[in-house]
C-alpha positions as CSV (number, residue, x, y, z in Angstrom):
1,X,66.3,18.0,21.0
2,X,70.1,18.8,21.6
3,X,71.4,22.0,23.2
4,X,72.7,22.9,19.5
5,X,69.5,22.7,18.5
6,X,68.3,25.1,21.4
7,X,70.9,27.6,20.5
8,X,70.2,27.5,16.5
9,X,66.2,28.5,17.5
10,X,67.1,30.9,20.2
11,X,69.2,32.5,17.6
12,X,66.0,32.6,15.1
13,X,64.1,33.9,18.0
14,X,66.7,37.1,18.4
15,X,66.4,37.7,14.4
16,X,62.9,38.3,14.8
17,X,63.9,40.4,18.0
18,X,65.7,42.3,15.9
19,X,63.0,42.9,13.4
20,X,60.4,44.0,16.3
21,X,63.4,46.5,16.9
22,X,63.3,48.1,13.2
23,X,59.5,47.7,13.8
24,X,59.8,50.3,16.4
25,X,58.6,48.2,19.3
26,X,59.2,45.8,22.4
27,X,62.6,43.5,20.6
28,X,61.2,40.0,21.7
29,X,61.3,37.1,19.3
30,X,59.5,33.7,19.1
31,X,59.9,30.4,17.7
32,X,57.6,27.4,18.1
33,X,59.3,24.3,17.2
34,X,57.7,20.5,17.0
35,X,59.5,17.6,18.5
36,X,61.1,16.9,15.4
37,X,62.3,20.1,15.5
38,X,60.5,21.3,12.3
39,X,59.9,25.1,12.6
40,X,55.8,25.1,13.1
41,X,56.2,29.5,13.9
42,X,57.9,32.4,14.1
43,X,56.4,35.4,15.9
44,X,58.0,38.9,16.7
45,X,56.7,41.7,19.5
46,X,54.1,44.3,17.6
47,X,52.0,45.8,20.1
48,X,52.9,49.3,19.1
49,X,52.9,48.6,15.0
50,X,49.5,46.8,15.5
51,X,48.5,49.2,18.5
52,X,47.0,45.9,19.7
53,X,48.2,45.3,23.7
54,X,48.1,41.4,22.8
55,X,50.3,41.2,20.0
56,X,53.9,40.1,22.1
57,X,56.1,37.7,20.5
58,X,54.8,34.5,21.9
59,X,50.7,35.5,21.2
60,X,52.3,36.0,18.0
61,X,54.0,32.9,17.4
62,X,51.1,31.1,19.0
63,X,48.8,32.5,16.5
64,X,50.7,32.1,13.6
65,X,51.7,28.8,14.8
66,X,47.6,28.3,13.5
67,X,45.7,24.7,13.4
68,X,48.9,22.8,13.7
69,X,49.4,23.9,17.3
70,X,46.2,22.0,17.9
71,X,48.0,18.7,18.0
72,X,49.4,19.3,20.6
73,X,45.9,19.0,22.5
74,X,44.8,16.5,20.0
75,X,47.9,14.5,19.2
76,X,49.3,15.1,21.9
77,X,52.3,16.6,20.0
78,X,55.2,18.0,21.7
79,X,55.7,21.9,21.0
80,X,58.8,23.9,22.4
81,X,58.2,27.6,22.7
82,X,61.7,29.3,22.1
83,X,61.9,33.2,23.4
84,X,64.0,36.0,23.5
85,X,62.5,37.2,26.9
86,X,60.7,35.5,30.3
87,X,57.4,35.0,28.9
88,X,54.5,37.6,30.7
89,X,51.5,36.4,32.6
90,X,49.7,37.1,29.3
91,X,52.0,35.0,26.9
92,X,52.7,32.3,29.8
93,X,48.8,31.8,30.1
94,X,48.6,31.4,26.1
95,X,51.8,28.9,26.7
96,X,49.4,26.9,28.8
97,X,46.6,26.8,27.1
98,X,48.6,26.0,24.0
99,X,50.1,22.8,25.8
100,X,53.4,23.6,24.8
101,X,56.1,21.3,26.6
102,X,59.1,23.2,26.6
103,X,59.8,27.1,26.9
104,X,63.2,28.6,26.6
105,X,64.0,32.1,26.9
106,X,67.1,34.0,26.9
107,X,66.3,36.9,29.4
108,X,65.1,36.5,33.2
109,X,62.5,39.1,33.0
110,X,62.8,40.4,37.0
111,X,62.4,43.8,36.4
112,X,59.3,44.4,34.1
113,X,56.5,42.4,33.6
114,X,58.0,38.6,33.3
115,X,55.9,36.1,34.4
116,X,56.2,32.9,34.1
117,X,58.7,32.4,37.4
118,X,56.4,34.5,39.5
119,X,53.4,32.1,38.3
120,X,55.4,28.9,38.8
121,X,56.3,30.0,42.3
122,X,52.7,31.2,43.6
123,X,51.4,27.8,42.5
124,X,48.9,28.5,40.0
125,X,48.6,26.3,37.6
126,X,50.9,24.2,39.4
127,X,50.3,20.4,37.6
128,X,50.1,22.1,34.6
129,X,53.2,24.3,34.9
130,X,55.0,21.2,36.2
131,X,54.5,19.3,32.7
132,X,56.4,21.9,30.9
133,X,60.2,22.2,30.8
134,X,61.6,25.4,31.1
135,X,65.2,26.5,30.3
136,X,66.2,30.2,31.3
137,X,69.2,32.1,30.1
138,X,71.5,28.8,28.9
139,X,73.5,30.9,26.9
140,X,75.6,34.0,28.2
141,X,76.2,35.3,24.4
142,X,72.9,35.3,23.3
143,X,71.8,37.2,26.4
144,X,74.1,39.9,26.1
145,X,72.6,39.9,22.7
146,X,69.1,40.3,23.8
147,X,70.4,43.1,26.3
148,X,71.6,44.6,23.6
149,X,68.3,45.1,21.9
150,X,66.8,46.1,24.6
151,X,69.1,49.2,25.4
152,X,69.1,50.1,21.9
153,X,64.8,50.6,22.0
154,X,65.1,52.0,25.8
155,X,67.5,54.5,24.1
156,X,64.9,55.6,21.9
157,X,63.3,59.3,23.9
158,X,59.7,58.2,22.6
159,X,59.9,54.3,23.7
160,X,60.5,55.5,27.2
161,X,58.3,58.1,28.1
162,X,55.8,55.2,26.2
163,X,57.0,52.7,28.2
164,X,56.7,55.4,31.3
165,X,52.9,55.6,30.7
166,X,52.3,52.1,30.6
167,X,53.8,51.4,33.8
């Protein structure tokens, strides 16, 4: 897959951030691509529309994402997770056990609850964390983008004192 490519799914992935946004919740988008790069799932934050703690963007792509992402374990299929946000402990876990070769997120995650870094570093996982690719922040635009999003729902009086409660 070309960089193009990387950009045109990251930009997919910031739609549905947008979307989560209107939804009232987190703005983090998903895309799960195969290595054809044939669109196998979209997923969008809804932890506060579904009140259901488990429902970020990547669980949600994952799920949606249904029995094909099983050929990745089977087939051994290639799947490349594209994100609007450093995937969480959670969502790096379901990355995992997904076998998903390549993640690619637009936003380091160093002040909330990103994961995937802090995992990488502390070893756990380690062979398995080694066959994935990862790609962080490869485009400055699209970032400022996902800021964007981010400060518009952190604007929101409710959001934070939410957000406040969870912390």
């Amino acid at each position: 897959m070309d960089i193009n490519q990387d950009r045109y799914f990251l930009e997919l992935a910031l739609a549905e951030a947008e979307k989560a946004l209107n939804e009232n919740t987190y703005p983090v988008g998903a895309i799960i691509v195969n290595e054809n790069g044939d669109i196998v799932a979209k997923g969008r934050n809804k932890v506060h529309p579904q009140q259901d703690a488990t429902a970020h963007a990547e669980i949600d792509a994952i799920r949606n994402a249904g029995k094909s992402i099983f050929n990745a374990k089977i087939k051994g299929e290639k799947f490349t997770i594209y994100s609007t946000l450093e995937p969480c402990p959670m969502c790096t876990g379901g990355i995992l056990f997904a076998k998903i070769k390549k993640v690619v997120w637009l936003l380091n995650d160093d002040l909330g609850f990103g994961g995937y870094k802090k995992i990488k570093e502390a070893n756990i996982f380690e062979r398995k964390l080694s066959e994935i690719q990862a790609i962080e922040e490869p485009y400055e635009d699209l970032k400022e983008r996902q800021i964007e999003l981010m400060n518009k729902w952190s604007k929101n009086p409710n959001n934070v004192i939410h957000l406040r409660k969870n912390l």
